[in-house]
Backbone as a ProteinNet text record, in pm:
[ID]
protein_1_A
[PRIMARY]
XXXXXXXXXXXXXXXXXXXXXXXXXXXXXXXXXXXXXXXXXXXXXXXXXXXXXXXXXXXXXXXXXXXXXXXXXXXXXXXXXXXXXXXXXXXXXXXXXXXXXXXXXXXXXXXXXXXXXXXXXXXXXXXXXXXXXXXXXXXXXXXXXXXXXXXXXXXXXXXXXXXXXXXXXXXXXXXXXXXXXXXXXXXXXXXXXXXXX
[TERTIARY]
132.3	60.8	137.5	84.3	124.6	209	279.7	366.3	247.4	245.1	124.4	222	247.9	346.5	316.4	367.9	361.6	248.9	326	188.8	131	9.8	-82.3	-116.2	-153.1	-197.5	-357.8	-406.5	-542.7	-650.6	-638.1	-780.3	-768.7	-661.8	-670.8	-709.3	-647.2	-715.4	-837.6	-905.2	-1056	-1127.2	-1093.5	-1183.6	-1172.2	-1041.3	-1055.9	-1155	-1158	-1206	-1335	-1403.7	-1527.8	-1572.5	-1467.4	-1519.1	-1584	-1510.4	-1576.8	-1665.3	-1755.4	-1882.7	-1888.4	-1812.3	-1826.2	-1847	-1935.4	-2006.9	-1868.3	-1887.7	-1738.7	-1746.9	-1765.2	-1751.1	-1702.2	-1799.9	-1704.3	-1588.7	-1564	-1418.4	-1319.8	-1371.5	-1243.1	-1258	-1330.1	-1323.3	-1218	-1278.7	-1204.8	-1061.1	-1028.1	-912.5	-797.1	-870.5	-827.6	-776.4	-869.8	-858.7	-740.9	-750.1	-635.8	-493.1	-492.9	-381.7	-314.8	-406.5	-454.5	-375.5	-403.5	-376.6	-285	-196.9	-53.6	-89.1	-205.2	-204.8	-140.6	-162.9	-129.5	-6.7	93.1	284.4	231.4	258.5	267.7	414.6	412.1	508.9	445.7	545.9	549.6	664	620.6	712.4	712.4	805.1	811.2	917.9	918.4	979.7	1002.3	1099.5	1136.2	1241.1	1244.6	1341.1	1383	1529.3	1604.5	1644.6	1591	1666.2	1535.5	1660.6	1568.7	1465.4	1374.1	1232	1305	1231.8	1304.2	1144.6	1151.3	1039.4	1110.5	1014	955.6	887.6	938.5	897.6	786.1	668.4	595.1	650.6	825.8	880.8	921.7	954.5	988.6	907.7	765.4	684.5	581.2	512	468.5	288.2	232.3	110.8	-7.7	-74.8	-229	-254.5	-315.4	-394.2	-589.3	-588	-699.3	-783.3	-720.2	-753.6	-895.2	-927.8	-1033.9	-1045.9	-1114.9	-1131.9	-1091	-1108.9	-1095.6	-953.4	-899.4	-728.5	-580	-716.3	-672.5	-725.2	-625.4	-730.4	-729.6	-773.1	-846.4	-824.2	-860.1	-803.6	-659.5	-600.9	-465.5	-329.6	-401.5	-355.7	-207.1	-287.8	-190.3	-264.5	-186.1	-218.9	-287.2	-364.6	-481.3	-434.9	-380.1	-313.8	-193	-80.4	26.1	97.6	162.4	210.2	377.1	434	534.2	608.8	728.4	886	955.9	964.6	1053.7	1201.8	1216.1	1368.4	1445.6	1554	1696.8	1672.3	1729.6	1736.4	1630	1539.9	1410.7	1405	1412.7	1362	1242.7	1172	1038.9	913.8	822.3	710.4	630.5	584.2	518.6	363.7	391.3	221.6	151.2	65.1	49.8	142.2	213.4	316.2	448.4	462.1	553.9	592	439.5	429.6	349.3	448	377.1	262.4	298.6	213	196	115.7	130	56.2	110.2	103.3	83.3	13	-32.3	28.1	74.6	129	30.8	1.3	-145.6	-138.3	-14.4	-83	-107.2	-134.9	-161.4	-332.1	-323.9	-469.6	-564.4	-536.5	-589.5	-623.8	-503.9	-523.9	-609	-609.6	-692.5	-798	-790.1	-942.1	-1066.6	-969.8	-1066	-1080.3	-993.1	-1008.2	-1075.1	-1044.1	-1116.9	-1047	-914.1	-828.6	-825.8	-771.8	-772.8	-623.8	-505.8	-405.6	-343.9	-236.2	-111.4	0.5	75.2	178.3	329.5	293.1	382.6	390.7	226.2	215.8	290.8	309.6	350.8	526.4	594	752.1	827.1	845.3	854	809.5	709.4	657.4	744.1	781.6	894.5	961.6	1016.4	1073.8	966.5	829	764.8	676.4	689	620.1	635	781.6	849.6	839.8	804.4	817.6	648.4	665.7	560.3	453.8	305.7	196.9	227	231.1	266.8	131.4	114.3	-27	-29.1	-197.8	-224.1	-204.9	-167.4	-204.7	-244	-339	-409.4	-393.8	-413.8	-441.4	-250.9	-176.4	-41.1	-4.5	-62	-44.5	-76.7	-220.8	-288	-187.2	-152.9	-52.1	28.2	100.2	262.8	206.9	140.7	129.6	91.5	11.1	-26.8	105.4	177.7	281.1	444.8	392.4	510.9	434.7	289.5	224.6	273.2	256.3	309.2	423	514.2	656.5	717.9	702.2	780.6	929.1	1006.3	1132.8	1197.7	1083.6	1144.5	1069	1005.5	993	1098.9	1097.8	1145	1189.8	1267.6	1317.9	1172.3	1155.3	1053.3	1112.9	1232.9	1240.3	1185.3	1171.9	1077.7	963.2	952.7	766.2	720.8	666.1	680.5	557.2	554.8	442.3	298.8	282.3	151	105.2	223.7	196.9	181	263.1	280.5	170.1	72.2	-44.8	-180.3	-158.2	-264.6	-309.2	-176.2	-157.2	-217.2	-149.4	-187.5	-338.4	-405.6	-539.2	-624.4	-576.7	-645	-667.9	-534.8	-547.1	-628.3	-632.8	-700.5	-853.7	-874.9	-1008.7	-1048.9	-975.4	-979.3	-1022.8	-942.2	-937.2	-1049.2	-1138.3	-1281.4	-1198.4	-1103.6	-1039.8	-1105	-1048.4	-1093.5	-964.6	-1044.8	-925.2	-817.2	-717.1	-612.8	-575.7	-548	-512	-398	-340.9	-179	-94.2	-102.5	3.7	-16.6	-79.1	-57.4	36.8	-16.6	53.6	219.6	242.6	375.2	454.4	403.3	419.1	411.9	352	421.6	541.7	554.6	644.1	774.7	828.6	897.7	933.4	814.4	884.6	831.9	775.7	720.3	760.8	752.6	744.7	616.6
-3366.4	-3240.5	-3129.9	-3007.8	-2954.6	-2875.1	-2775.2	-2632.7	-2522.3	-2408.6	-2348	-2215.8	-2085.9	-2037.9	-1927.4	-1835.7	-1783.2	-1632.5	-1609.2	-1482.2	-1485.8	-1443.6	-1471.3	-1338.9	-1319.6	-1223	-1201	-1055.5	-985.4	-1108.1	-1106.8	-1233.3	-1371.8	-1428.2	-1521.4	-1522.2	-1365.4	-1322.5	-1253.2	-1249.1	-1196.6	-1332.9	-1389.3	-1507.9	-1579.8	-1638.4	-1663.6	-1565	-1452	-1339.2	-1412.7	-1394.2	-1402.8	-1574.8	-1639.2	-1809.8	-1762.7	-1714	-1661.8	-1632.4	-1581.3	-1517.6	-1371.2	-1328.3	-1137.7	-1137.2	-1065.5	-1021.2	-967.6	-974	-897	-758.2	-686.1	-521.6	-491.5	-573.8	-562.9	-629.2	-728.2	-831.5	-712.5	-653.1	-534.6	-436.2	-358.5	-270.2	-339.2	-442.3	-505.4	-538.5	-575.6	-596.8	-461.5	-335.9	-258.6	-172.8	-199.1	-110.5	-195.3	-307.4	-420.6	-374.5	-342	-271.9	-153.1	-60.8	71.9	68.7	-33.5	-37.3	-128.3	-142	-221	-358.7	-436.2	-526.1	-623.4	-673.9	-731.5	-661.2	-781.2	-748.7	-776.5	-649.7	-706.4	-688.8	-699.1	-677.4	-648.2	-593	-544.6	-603.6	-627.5	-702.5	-566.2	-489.7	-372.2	-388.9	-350.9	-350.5	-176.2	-113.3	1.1	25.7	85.8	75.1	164.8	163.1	53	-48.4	-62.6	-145.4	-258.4	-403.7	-541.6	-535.9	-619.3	-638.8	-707.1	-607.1	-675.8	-640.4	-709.3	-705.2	-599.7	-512.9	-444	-457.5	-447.4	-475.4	-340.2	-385.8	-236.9	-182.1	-193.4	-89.3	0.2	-9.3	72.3	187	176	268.4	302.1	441.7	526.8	460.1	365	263.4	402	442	531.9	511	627.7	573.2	551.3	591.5	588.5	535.1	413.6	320.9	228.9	208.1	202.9	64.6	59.1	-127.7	-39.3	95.4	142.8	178.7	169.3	198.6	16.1	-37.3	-167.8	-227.2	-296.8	-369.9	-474.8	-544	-681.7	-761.8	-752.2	-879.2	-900.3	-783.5	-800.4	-774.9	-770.3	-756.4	-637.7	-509.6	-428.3	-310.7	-187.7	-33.7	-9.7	89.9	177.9	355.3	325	468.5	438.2	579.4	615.4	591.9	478.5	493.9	549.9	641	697.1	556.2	607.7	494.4	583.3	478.6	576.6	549.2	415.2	373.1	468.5	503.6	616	533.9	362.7	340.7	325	347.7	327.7	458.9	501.6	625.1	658.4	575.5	595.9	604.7	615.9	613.3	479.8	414.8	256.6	278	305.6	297.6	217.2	212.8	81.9	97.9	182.7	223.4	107.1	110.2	21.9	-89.6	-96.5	-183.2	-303.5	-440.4	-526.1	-592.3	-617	-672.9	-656.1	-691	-700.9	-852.9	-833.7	-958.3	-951.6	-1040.6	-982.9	-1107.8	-1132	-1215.2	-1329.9	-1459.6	-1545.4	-1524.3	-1539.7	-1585.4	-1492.9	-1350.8	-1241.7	-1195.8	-1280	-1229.8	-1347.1	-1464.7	-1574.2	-1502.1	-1461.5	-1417.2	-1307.5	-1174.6	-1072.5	-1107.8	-1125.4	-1120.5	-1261	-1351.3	-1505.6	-1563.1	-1583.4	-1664	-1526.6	-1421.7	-1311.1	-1282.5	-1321.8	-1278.9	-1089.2	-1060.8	-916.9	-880.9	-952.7	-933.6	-936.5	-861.7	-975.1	-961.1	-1105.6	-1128.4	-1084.5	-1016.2	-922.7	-751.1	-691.1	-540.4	-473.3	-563.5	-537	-505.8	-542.6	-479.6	-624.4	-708.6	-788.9	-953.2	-1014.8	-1093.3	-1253.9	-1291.2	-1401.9	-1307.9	-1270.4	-1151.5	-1133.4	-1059.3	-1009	-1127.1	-1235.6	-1370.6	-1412.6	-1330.3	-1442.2	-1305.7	-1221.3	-1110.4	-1138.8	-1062.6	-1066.2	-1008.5	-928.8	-837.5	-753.8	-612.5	-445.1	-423.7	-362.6	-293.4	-188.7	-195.4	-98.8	64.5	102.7	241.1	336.5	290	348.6	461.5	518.2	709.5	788.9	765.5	753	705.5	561.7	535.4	583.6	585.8	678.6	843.1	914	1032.7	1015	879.8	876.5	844.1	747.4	785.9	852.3	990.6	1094.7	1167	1174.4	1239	1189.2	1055.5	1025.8	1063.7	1057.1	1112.5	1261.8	1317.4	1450.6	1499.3	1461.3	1489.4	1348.7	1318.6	1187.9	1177.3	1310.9	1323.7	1318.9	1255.7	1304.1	1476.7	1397	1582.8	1658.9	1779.3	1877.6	1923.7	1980.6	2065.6	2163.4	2148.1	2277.5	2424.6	2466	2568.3	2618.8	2485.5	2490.7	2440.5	2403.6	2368.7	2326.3	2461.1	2452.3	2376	2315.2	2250	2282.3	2407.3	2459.2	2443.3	2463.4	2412.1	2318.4	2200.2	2012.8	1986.9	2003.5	1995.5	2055	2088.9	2176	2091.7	2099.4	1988.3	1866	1796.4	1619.3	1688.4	1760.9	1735	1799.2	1851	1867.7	1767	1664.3	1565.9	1429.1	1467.3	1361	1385.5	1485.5	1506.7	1503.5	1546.8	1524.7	1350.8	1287.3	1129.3	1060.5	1176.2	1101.7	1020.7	1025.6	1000.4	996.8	932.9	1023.7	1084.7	1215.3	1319	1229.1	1305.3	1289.1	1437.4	1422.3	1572.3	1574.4	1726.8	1817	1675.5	1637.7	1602.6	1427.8	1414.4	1276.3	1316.9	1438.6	1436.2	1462.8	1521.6	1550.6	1428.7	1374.6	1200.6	1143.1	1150.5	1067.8	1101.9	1234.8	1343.5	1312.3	1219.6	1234.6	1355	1475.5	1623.8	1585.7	1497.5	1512.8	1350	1324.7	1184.1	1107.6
-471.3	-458.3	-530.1	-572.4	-686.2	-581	-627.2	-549	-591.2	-489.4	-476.8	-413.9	-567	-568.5	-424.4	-351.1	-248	-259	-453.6	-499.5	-607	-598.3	-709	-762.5	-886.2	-924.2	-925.8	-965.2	-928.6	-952.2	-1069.8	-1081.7	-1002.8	-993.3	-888.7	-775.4	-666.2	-579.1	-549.4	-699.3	-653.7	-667.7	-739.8	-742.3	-605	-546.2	-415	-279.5	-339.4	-259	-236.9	-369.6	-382.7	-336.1	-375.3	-349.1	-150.6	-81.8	24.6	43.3	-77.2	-5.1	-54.5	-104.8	-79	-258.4	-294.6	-486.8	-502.1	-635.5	-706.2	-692	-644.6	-622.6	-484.6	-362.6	-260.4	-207.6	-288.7	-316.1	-351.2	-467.5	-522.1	-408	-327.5	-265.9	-157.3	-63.6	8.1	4.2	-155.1	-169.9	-191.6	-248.9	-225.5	-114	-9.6	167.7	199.1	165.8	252.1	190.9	43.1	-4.7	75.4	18.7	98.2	230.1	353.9	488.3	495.9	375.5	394.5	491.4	433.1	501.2	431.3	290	214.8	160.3	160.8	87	-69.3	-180.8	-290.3	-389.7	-525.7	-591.8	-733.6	-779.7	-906.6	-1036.7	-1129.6	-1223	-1322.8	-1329.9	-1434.5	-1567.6	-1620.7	-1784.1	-1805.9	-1705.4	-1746.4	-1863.5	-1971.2	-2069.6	-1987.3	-2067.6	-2146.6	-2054.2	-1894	-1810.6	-1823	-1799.1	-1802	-1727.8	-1714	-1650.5	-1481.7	-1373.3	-1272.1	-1164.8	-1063.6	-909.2	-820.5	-805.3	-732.2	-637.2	-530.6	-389.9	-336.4	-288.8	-196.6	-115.4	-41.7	24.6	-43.4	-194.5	-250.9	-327.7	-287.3	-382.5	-321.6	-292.5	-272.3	-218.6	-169	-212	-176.9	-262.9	-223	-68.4	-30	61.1	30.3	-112.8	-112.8	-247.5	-245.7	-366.8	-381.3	-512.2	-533.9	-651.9	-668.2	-787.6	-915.9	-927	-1085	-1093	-984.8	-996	-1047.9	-1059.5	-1149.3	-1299.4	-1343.7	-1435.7	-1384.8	-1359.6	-1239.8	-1378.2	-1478.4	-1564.8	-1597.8	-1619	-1642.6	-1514.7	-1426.7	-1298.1	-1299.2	-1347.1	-1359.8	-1318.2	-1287.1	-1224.9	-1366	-1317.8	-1417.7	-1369.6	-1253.9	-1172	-1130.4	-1155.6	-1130.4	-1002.7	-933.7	-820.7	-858.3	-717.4	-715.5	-687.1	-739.3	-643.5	-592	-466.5	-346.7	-387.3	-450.8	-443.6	-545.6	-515.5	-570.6	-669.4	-703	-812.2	-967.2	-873.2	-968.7	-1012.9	-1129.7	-1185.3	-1273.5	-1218.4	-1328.5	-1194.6	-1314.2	-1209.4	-1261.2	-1118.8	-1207.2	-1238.2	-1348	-1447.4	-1538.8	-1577.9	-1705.6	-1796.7	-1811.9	-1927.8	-1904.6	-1762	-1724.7	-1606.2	-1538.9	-1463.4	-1578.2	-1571.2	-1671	-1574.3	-1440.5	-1387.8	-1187.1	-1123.8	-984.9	-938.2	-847.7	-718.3	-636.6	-512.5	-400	-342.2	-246.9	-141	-78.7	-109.7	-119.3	54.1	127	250.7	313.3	306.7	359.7	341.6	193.9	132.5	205.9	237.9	281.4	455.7	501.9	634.4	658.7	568.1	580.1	537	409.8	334.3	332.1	355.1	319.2	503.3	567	661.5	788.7	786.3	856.6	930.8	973.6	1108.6	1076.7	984.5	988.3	985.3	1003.1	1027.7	965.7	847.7	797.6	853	788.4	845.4	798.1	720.4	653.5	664.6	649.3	638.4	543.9	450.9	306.9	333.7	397.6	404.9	424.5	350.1	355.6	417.7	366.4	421.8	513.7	455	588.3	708.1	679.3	794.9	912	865	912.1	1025.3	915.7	994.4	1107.3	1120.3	1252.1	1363.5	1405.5	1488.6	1552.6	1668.4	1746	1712.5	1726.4	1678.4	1716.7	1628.6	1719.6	1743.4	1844.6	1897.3	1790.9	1711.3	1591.8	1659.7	1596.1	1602.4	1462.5	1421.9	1292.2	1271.4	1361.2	1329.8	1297.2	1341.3	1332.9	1191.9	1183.4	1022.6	958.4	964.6	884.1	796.6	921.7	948.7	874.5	869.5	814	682.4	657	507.7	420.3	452.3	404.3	371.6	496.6	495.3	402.7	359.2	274.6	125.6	121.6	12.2	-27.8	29.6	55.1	5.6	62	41.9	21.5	-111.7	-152	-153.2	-141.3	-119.7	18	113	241.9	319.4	453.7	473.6	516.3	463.3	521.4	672.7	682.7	838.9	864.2	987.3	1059.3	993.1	971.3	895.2	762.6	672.3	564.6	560.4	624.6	657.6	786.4	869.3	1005.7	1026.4	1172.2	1193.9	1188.5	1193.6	1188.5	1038.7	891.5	813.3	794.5	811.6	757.5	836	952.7	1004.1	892.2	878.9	775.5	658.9	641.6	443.9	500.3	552.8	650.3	664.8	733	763.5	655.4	547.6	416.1	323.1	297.7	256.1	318.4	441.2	471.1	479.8	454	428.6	308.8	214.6	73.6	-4.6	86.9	64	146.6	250.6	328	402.8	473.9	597.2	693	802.4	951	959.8	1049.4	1068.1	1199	1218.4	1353.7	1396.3	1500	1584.4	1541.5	1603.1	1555.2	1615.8	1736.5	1817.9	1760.5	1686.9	1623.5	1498.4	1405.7	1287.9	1300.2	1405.2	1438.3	1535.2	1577	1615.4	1493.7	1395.8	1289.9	1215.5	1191.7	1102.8	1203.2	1350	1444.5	1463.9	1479.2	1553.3	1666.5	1774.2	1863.9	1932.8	2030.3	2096.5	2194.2
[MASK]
+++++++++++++++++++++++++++++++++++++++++++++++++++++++++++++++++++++++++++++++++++++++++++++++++++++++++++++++++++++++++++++++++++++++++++++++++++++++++++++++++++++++++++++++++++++++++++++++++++++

């Protein structure tokens, strides 16, 4: 029996998408929300000059919250849109300019998207690791929160002295309306921002 590598790239995983059942438009939408909601762990193979071509892990970079089938090229399984990198050592931003390619993690995409559980077993931050730990009870609206808020301030937020809560509430519920969100209340956004418990 052949070896059946752990990640596949875009067209492999839409075609499995679709062998399911779902037309090619809501395969890409689908596969996008699952991105989107850090269900699926992916990676990135980049070619930043002058440094060698090395993987890129999704803890290290900034993932949309509000991605779409046109933010790929589905044939060449590469960004069509600008994601930030969080990592110090990464100094670029990964774009078609310099992301050569992405990957999506097969057994995450099998678990969310093809077999229907809804779950992965990764949540994109490393997948083996993640395998072996128990289910956290979702709390969406919180997530939701925190990743607006790393959208936001990709450097890290700020002290309440420079951006008091009545502001960093404001921005978080502008953007999330901006992106056709559902909204979250003050005392969630500041439960995510940890000013609150």
């Amino acid at each position: 029996m052949a070896y059946v590598p752990d990640w596949e790239r875009l067209p492999e995983v839409l075609k499995r998408v679709m062998a399911a059942g779902l037309p090619k438009d809501e395969a890409q939408v689908d596969i996008c929300r699952a991105i989107s909601d850090r269900k699926i762990a992916l990676r990135f193979q980049i070619t930043p000059s002058p440094y060698p071509m090395r993987v890129v892990d999704v803890s290290q970079v900034h993932v949309p919250i509000d991605l779409g089938p046109g933010d790929f090229d589905w044939e060449k399984s590469c960004l069509e849109r600008t994601w930030r990198s969080r990592a110090v050592d990464i100094d670029i931003l990964l774009s078609s300019e310099h992301a050569k390619y992405i990957e999506l993690f097969r057994p995450d995409v099998t678990n969310v998207l093809i077999a229907g559980t809804g779950d992965s077993v990764s949540a994109g931050n490393g997948a083996r690791a993640h395998a072996q730990r128990p289910p956290e009870k979702s709390r969406p609206a919180i997530e939701r929160a925190r990743r607006v808020i790393e959208e936001l301030y990709p450097n890290g937020l700020p002290d309440q002295a420079t951006e008091p809560n009545v502001s960093l509430c404001r921005r978080v519920s502008a953007k999330l309306k901006d992106a056709r969100l559902p909204a979250v209340s003050d005392d969630t956004i500041l439960r995510a921002a940890g000013r609150r418990k």
